[in-house]
C-alpha positions as CSV (number, residue, x, y, z in Angstrom):
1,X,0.0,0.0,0.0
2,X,1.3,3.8,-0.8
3,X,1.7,6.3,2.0
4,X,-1.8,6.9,1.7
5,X,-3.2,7.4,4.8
6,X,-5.5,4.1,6.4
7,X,-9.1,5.7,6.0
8,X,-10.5,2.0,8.0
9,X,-9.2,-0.2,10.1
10,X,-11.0,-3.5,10.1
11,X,-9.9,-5.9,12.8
12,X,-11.0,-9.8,12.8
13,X,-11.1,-13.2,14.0
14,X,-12.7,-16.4,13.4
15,X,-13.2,-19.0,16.0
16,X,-14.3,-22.9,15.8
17,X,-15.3,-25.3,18.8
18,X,-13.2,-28.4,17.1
19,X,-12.0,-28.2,14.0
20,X,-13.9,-28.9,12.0
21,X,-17.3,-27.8,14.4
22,X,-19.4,-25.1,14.8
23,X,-17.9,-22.4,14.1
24,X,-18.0,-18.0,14.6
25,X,-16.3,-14.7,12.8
26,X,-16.8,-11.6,13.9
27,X,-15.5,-8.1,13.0
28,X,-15.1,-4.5,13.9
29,X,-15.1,-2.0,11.3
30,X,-13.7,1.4,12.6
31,X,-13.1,4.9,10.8
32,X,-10.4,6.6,12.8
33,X,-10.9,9.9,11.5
34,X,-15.0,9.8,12.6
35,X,-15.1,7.5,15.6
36,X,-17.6,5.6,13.7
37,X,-17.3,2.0,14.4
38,X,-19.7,-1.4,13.1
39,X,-19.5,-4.7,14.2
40,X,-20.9,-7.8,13.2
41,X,-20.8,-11.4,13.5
42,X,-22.0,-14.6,12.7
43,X,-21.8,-18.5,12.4
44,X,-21.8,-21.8,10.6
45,X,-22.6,-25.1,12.2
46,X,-19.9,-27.0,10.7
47,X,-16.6,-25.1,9.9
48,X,-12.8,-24.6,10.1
49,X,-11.0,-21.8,11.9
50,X,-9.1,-21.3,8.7
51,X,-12.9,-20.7,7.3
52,X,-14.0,-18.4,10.0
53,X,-10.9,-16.1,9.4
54,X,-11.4,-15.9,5.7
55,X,-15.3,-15.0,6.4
56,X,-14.3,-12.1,8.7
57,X,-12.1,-10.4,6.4
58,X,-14.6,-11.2,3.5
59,X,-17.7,-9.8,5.9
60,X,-16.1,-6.6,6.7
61,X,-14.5,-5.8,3.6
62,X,-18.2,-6.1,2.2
63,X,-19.1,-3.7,4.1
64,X,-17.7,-0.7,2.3
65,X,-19.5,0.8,-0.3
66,X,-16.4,2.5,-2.1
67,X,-12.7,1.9,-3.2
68,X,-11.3,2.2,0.5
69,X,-7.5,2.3,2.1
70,X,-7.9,-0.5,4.6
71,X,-5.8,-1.5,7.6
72,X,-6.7,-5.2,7.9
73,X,-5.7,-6.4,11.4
74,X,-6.0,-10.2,12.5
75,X,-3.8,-13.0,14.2
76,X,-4.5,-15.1,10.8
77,X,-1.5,-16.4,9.6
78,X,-3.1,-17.9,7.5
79,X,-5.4,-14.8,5.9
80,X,-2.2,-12.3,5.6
81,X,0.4,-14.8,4.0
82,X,-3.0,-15.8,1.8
83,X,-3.2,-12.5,0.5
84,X,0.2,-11.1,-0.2
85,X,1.9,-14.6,-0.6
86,X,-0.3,-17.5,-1.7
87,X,-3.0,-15.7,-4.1
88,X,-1.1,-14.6,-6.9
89,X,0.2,-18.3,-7.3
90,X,-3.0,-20.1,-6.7
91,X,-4.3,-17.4,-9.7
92,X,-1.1,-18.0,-11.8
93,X,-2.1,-22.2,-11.1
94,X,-5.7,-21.8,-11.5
95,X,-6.7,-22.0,-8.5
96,X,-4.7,-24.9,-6.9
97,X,-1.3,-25.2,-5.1
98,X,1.0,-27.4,-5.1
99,X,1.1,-30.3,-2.8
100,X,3.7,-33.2,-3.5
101,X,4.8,-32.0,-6.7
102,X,0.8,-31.9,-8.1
103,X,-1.4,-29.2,-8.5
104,X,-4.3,-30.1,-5.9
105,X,-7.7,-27.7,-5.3
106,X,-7.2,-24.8,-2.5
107,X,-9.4,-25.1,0.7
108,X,-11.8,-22.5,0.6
109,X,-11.7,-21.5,-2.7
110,X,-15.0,-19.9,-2.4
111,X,-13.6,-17.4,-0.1
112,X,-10.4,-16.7,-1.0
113,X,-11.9,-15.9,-4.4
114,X,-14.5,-13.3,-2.7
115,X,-11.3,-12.4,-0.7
116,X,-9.1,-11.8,-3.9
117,X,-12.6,-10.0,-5.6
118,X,-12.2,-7.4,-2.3
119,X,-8.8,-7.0,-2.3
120,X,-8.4,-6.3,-6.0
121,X,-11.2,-3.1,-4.8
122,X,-9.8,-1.8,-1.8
123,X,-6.0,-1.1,-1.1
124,X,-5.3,-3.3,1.8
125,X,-2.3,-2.9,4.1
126,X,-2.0,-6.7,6.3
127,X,-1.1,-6.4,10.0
128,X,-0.6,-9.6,12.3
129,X,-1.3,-9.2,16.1
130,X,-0.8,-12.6,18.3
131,X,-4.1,-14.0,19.4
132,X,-4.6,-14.2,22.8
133,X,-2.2,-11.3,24.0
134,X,-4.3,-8.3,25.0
135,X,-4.6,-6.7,21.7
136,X,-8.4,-4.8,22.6
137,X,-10.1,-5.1,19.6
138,X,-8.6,-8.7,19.0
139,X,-9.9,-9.8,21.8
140,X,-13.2,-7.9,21.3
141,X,-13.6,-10.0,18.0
142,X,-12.5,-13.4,19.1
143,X,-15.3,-13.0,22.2
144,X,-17.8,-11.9,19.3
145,X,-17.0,-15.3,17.5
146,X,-17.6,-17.3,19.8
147,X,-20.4,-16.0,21.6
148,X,-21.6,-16.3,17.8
149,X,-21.7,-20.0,17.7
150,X,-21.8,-20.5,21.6
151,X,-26.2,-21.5,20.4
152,X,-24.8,-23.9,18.2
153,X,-23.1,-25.9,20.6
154,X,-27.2,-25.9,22.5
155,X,-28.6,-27.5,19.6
156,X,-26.2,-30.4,19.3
């Protein structure tokens, strides 16, 4: 991303009980220059973390209605390196990575093709915080998710 300043900072987290199991995401969605903040959060009976991670990023990222300079702060691993490492290779290999010297299918795909559609729109600037280490918002999002698929768990 250019010296532009970040006009958003979206911060998320997924969260699974077993993996796969039900599963939560959750976001918050903050303009620094306003104050203005959203937040939002949801569930799928039967997920991956991985999969709840992706659907954060891809939830609040759909919720701007413009071309927007984005800070996108999570403790994914997995989203980050996916988006400034892995995409542009699974593009390049239609979709599919390398596993043993073949080409298999990408977990996910769904997403991570939403996820590439979103970050081809927006200029998006990647920042890892560690889960679990007092990082506000982080924390904020990863109680979000799973208080999101905390009624799952009731129905089982």
């Amino acid at each position: 991303m250019a010296d532009d300043a970040v006009e958003v900072v979206l911060f998320t987290d997924g969260a699974c009980s077993g993996n796969p199991g039900p599963g939560g995401w959750a976001y918050i969605l903050r303009h620094p220059g306003s104050g203005k903040e959203s937040r939002d959060s949801g569930n799928e009976p039967v997920s991956t973390n991985n999969r709840m991670e992706l659907t954060a990023a891809v939830r609040g990222l759909s919720k701007l209605k413009r071309p927007t300079r984005v800070e996108l702060v999570t403790d994914s691993v997995y989203v980050g390196t996916g988006i400034s490492d892995w995409l542009p290779k699974w593009k390049l290999q239609g979709w599919k990575r390398k596993d043993g010297g073949k080409l298999v299918p990408i977990k996910n795909e769904d997403l991570w093709r939403e996820l590439d559609r979103l970050v081809t729109e927006h200029s998006i600037r990647f920042t890892h915080v560690a889960g679990h280490a007092g990082h506000a918002e982080n924390e904020a999002c990863d109680k979000m998710a799973v208080a999101a698929y905390q009624p799952l768990l009731k129905k089982g």
